[in-house]
TORMAR-813322 format. One line per 2 residues: their letters; for each residue y, x, z of N, C-alpha, C, O. Coordinates in pm, whole numbers, plus 50000, padded with zeros to 5 digits. Each point is the difference from the previous one (the first is absolute). Last residue first. Layout:
BEGIN
a) Y,X,Z,Y,X,Z,Y,X,Z,Y,X,Z  ...
This chain:
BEGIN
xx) 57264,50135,62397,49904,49905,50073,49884,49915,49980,49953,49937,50095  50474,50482,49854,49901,49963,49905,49923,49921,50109,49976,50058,50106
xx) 50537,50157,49896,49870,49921,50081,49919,49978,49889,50052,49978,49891  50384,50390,50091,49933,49884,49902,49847,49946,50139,49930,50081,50061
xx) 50631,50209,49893,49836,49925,50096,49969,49915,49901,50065,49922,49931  50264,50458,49888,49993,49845,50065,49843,50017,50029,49904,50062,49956
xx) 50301,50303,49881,50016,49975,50120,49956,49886,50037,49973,49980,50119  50227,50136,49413,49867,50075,50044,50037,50000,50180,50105,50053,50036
xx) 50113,49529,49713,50027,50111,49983,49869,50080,50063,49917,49934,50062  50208,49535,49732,49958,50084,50064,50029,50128,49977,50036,50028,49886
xx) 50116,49654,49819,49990,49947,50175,49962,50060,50079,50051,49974,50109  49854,50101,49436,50176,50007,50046,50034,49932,50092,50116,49960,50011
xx) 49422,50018,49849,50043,50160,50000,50126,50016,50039,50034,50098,50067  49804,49464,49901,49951,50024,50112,50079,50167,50005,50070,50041,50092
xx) 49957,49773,49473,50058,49899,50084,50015,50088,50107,50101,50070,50006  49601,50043,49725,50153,50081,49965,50085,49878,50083,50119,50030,50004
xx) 49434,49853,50050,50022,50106,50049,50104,50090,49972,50021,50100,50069  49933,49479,49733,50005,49967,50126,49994,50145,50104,50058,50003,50109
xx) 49903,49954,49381,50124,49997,50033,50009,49984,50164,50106,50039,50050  49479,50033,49795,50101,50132,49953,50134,49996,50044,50066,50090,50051
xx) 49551,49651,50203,50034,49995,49829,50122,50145,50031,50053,50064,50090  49542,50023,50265,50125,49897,49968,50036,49990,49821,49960,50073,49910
xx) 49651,50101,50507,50044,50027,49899,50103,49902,49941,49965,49883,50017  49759,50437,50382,50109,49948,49947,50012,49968,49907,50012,50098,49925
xx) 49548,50183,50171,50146,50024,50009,50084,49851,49980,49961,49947,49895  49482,50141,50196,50124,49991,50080,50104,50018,50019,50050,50003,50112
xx) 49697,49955,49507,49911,50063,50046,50120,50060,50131,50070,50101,49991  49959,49453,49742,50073,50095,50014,49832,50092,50086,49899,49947,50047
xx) 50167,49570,49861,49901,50036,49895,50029,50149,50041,49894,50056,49974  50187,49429,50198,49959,50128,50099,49914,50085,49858,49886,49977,49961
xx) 50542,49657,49968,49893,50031,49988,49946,50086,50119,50079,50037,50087  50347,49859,49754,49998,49836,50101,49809,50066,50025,49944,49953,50100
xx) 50245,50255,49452,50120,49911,50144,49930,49933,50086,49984,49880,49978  49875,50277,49579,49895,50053,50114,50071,49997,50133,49956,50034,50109
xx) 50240,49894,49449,49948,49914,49985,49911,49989,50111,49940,49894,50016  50346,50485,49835,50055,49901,50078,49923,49859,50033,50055,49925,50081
xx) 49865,50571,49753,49901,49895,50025,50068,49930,50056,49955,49983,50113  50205,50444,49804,49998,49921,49874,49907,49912,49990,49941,49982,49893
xx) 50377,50242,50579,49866,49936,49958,50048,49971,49823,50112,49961,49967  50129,50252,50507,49975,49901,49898,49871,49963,49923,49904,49948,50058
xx) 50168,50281,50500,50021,50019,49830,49990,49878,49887,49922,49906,50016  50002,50315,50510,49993,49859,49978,50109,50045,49853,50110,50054,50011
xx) 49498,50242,50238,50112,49977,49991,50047,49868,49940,49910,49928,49957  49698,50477,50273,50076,49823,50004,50153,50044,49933,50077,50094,50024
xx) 49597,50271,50143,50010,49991,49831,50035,49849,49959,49983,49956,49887  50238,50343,50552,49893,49931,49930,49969,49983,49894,50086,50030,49917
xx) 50241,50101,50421,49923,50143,49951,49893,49958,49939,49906,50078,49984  50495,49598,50067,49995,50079,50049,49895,50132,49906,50018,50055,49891
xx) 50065,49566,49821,50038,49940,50145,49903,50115,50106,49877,49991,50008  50414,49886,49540,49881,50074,50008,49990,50005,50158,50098,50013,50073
xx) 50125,49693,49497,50014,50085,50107,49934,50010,50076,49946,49894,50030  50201,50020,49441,49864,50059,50061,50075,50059,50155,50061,50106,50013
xx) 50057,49622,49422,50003,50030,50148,49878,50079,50091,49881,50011,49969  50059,49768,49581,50132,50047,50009,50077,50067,50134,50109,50055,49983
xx) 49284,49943,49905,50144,49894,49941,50122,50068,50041,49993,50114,50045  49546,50020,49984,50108,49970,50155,50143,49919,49938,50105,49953,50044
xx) 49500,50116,49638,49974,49902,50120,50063,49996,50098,49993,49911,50084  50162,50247,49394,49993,50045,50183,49958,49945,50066,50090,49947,50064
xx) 50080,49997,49496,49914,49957,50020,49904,50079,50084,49882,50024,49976  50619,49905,49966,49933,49924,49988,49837,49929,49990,49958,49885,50007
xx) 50212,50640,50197,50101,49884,49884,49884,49887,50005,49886,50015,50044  50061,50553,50186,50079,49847,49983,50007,49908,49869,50024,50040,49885
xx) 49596,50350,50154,50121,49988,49987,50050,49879,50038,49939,49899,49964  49565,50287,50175,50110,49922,49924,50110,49989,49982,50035,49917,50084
xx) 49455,50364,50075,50145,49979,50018,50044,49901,49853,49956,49999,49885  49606,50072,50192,50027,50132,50103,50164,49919,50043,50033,49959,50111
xx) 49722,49673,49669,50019,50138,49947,50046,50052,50100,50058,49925,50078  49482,49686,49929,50186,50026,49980,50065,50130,49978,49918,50091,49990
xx) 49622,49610,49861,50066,50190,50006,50145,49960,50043,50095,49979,49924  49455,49661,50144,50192,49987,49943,50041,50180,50018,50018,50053,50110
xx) 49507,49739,50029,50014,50030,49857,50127,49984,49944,50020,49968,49883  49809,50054,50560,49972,49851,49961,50029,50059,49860,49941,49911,49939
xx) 50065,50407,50280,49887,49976,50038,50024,49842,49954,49898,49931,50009  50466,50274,49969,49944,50037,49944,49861,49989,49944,49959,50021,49886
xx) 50363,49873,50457,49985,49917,49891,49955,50038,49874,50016,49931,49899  49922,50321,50510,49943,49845,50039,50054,49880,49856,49947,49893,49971
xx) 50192,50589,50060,49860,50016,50028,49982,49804,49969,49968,49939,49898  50469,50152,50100,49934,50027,49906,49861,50000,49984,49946,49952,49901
xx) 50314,50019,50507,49964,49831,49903,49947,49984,49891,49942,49900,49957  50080,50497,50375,49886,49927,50026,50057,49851,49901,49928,49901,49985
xx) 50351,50503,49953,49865,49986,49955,49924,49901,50052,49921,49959,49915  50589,49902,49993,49887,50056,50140,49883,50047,49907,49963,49931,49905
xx) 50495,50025,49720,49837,49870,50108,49929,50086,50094,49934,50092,49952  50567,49885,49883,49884,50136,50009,49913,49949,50043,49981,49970,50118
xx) 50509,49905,49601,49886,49967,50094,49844,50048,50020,49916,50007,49909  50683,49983,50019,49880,49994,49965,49883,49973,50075,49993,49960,50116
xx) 50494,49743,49874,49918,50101,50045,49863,50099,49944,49907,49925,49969  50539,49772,50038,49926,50000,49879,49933,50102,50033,50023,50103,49936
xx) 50312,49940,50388,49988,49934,49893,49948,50000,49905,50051,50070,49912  49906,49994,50666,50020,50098,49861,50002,49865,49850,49930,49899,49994
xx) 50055,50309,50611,50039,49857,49916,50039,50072,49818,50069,50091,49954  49712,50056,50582,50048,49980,49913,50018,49870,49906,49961,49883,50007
xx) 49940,50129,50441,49963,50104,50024,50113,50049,49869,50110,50045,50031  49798,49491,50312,50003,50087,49873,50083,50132,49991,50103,50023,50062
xx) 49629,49822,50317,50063,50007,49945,50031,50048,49858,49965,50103,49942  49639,49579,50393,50060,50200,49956,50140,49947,49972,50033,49884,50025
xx) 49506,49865,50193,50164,49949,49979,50053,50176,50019,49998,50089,50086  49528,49531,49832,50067,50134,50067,50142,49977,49959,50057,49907,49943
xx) 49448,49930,49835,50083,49967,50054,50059,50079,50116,49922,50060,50073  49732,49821,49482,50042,50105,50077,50113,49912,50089,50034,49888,49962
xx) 49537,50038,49616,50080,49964,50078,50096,50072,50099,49939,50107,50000  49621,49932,49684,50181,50067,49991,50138,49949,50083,50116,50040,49996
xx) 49409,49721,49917,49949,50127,50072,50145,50116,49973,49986,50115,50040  50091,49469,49677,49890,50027,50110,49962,50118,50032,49991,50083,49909
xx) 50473,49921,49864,49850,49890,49976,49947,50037,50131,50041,50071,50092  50475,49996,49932,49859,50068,49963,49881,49865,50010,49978,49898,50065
xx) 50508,49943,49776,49957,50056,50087,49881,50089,50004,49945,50001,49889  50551,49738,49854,49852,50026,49981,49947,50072,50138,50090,50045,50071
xx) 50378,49653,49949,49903,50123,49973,49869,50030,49957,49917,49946,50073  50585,49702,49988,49910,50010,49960,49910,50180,50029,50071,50100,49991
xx) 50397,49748,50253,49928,50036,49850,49855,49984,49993,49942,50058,50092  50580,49834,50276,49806,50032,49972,49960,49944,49818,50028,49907,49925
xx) 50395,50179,50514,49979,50017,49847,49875,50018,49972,49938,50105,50020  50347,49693,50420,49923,50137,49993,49952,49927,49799,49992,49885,49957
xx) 50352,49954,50584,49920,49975,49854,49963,50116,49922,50060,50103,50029  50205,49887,50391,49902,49900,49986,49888,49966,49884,49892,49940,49996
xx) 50496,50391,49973,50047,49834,50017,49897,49942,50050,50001,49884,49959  49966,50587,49871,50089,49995,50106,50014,49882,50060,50027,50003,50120
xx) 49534,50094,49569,50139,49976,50005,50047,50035,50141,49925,50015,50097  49567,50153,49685,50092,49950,50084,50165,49976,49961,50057,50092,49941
xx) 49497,49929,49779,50136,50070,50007,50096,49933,50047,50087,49930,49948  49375,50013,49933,50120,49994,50034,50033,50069,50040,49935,50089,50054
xx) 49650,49760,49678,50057,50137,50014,50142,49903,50072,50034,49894,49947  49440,49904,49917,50149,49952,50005,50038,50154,50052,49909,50068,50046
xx) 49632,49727,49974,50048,50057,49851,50149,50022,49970,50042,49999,49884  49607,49821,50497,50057,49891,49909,50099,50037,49893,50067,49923,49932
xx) 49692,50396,50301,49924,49869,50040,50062,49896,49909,49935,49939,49916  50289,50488,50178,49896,50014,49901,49892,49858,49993,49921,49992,49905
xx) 50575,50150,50231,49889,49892,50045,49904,50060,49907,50037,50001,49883  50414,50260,50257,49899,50005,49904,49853,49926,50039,49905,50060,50050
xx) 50665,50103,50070,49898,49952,50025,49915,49927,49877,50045,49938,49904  50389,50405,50233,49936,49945,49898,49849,49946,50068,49927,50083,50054
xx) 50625,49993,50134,49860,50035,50011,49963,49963,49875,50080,49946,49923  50423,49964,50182,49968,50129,49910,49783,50039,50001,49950,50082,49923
xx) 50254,49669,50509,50034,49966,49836,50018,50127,49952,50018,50102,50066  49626,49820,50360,50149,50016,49981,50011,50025,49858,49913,50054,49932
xx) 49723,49699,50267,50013,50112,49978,50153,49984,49951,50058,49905,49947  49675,49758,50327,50052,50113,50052,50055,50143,49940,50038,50096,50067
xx) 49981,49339,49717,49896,50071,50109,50068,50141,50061,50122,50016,49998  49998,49519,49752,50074,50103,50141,49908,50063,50043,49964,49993,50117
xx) 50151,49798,49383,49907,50069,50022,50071,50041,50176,50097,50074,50014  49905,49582,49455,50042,50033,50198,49912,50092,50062,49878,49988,49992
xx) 50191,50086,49419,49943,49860,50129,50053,50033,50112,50060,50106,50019  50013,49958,49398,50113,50028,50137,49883,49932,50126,49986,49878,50008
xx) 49815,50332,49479,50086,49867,50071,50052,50035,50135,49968,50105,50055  49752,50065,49453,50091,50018,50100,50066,49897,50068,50063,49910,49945
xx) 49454,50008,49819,50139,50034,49969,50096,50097,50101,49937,50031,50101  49621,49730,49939,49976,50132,49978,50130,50089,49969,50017,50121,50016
xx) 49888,49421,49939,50032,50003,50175,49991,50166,49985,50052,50050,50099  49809,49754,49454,50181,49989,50081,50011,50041,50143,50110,50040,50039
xx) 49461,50077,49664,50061,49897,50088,50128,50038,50052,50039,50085,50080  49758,50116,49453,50012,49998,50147,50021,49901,50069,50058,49915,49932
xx) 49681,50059,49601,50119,50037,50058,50004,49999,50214,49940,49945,50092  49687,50190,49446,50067,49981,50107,50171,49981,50059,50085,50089,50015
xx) 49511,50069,49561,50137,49868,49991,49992,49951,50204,49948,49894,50034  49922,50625,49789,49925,49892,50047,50102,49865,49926,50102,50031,49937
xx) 49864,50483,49942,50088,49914,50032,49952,49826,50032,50012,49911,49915  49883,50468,49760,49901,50021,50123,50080,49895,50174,49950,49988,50112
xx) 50182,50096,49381,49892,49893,50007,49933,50022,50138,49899,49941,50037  50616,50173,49805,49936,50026,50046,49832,49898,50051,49993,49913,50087
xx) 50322,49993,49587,50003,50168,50019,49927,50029,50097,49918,50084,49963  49961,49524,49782,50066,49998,50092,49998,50166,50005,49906,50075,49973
xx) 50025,49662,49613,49885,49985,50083,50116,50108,50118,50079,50072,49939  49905,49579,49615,50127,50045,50072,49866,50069,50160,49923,49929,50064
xx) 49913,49933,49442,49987,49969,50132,50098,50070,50080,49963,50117,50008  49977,49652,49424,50050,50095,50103,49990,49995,50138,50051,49897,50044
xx) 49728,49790,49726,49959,50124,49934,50072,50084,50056,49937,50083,50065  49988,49501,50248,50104,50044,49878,49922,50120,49937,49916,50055,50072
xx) 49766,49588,50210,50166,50114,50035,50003,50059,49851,49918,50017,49910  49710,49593,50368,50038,50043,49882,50151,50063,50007,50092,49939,50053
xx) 49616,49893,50272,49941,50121,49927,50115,50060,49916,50036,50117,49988  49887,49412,50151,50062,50068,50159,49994,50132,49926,50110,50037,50041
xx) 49694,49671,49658,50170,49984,49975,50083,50066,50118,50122,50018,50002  49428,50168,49849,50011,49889,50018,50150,50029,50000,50066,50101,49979
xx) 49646,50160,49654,50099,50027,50128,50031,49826,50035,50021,49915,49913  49581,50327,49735,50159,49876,50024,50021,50054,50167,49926,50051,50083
xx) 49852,50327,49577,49995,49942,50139,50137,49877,50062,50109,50015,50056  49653,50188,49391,50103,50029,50096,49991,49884,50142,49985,49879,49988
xx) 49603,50235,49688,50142,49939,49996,50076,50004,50145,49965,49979,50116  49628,50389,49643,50045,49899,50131,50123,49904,49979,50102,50069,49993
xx) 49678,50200,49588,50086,50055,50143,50000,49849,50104,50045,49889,49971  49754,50440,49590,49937,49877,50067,50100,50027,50100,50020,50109,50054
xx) 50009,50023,49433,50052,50045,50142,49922,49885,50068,49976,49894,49943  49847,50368,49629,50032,49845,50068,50019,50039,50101,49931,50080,50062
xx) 50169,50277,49538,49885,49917,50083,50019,49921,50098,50110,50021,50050  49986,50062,49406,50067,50038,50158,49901,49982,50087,49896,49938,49975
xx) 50175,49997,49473,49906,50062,50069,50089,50057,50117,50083,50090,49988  50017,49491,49650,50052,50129,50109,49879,50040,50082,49937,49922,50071
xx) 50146,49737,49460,49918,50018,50120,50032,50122,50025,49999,50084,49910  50173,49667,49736,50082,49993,50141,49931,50037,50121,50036,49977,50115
xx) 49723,50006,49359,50155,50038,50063,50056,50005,50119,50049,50112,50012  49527,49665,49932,50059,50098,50005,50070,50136,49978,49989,50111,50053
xx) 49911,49341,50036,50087,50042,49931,49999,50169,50037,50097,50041,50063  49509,49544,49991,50081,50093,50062,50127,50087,49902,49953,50039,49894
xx) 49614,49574,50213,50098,50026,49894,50096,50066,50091,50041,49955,50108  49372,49841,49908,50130,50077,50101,50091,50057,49893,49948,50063,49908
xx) 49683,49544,50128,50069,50074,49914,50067,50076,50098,50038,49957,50109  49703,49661,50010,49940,50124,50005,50018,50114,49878,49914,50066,49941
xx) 50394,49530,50241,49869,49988,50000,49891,50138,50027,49964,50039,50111  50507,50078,49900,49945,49844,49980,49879,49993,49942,49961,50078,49912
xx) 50430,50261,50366,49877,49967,49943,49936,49888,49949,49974,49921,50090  50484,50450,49850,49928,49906,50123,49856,49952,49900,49961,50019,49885
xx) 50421,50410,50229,49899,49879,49930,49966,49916,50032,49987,49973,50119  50362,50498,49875,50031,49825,50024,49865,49913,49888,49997,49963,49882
xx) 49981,50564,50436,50045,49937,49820,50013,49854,50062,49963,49953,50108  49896,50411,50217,50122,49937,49951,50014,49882,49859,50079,49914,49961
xx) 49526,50390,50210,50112,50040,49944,50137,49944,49950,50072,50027,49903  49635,49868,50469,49968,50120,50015,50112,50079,49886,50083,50087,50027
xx) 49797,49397,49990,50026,50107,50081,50056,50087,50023,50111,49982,50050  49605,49877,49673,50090,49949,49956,50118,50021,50079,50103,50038,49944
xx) 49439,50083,50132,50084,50085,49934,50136,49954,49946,50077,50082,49951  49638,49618,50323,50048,50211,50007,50057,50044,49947,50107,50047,50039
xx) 49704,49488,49805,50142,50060,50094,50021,50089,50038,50110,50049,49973  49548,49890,49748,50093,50023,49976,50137,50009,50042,50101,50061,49965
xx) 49478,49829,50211,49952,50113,49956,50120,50022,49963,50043,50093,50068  49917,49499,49984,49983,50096,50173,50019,50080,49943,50119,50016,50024
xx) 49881,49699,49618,50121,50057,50043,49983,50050,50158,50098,50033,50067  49585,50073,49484,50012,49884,50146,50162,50050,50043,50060,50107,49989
xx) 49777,49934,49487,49992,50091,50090,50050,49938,50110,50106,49940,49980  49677,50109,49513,50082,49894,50144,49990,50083,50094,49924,50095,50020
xx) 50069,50058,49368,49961,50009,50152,50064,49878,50176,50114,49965,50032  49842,49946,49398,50073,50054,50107,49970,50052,50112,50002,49919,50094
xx) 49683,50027,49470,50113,49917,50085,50072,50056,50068,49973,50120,49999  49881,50167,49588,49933,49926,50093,50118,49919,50042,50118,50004,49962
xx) 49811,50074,49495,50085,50019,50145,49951,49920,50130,49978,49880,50010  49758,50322,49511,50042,49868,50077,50057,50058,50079,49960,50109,50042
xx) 49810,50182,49675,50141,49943,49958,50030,49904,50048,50084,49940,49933  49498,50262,50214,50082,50091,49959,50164,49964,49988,50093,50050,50063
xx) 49498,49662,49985,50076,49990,50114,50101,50167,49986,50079,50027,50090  49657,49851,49506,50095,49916,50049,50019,49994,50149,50070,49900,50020
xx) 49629,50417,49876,50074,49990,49895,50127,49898,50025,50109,50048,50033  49540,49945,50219,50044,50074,50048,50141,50050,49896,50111,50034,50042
xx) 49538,49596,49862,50151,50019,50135,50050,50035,50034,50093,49947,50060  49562,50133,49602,50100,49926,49914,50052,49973,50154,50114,50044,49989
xx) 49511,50283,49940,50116,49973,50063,50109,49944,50004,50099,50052,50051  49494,49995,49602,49947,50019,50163,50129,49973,50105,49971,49913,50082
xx) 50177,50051,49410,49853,49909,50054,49980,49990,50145,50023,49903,50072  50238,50467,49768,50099,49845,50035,49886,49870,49999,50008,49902,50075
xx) 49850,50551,49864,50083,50004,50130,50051,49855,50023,50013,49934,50103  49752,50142,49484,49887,49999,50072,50050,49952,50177,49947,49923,50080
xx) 50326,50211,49529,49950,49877,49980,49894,49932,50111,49980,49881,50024  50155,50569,49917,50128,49956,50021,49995,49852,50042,50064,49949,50092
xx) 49573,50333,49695,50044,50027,50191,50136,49881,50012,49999,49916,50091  49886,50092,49437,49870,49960,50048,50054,49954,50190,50017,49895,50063
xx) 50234,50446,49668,50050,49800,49997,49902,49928,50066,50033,49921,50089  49919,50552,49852,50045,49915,50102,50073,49881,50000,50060,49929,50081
xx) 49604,50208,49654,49959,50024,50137,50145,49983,50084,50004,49938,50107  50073,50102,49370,49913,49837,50058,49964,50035,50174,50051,49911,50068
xx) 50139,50452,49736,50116,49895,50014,49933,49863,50022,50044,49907,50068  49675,50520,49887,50060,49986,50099,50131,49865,50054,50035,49959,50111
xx) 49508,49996,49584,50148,50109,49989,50006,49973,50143,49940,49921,50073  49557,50048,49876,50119,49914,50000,50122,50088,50000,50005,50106,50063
């Protein structure tokens, strides 16, 4: 047999034995389906704008952004007692309690005939009050802070000195002991406003007592002092120009 009849022969023979395979050659398959569980993920994931119907999924992508998905918590509603300004006005000083003093703590004029002769300074530690005997019967009393517990003291020196805007040398034994609670106070302090002896300072004989101002005016009327005296600023520049180094002071 030529060669040009054999393979016409073969040629003829292929499309006999395999006539589907032949025609599933040039047919277009269906569409692929595809579940929309399966397709929400990803739909998801890359953003694109689709949606789903029936069991078509149509997606535009063009507009699809490869980022990755912020997951964030929605923001925490605040009740209506809660709720404050974006700007917070927050207080110079935050360590500053909201205390006010009691008025009776003020300066005021009372009757006084007891036995100490005018110009004295007397010092209730019980009910927190400092006076300054008058000539008239009557005597000048201020508010005071006092020693806390176990600081308590009582006696009767003279003042000794008198100083303005004082510095200030913390005792080793207060350092030791406030230390041991975990506060470093410093070897030494310069005067001024933020001086725990505050604006004033008179010093009462050969002791480490003294009755001084204070940048804790809010601790008036209190037992917080590690047993010194303690007054508002203006009430002890008050007291300072009334008194001279000599005066009797009672502590009781």
């Amino acid at each position: 047999m030529k060669p040009t009849r054999l393979l016409a022969a073969l040629a003829a023979f292929s499309i006999l034995a395999f006539p589907a395979a032949a025609q599933e050659r040039y047919v277009s398959k269906p569409p692929a389906v595809l579940s929309p569980d399966l397709a929400a993920p990803w739909v998801l994931q890359l953003g694109a704008q689709r949606s789903i119907t029936g069991n078509s999924v149509r997606s535009d992508a063009k507009k699809v952004i490869f980022r990755p998905i912020q997951r964030s918590k929605p923001p925490r509603q605040l009740r209506s007692d809660q709720a404050r300004p974006v700007a917070v006005q927050r207080p110079a000083n935050p360590a500053k309690p909201k205390y006010k003093m009691n008025p009776m703590y003020l300066p005021q004029s009372v009757a006084y005939n007891g036995p100490e002769k005018p110009g004295t300074i007397i010092i209730d530690t019980t009910d927190r009050f400092l006076y300054l005997i008058d000539g008239n019967g009557t005597a000048r009393r201020y508010g005071v802070g006092v020693g806390k517990p176990g600081f308590e003291w009582a006696g009767t020196h003279k003042i000794s000195r008198k100083a303005e805007w004082p510095d200030w040398r913390p005792p080793a034994e207060m350092i030791a002991r406030e230390k041991a609670k975990g506060r470093i106070l410093p070897v030494h302090m310069e005067g001024g406003p933020a001086n725990p002896l505050g604006a004033r300072a008179l010093y009462l004989g050969s002791t480490l007592y003294r009755i001084h101002g204070t940048n804790q005016p809010w601790t008036i009327g209190m037992a917080v002092s590690s047993g010194c005296i303690r007054m508002r600023n203006e009430d002890v520049m008050d007291l300072y120009q009334r008194v001279g180094v000599g005066t009797k002071v009672v502590v009781r």
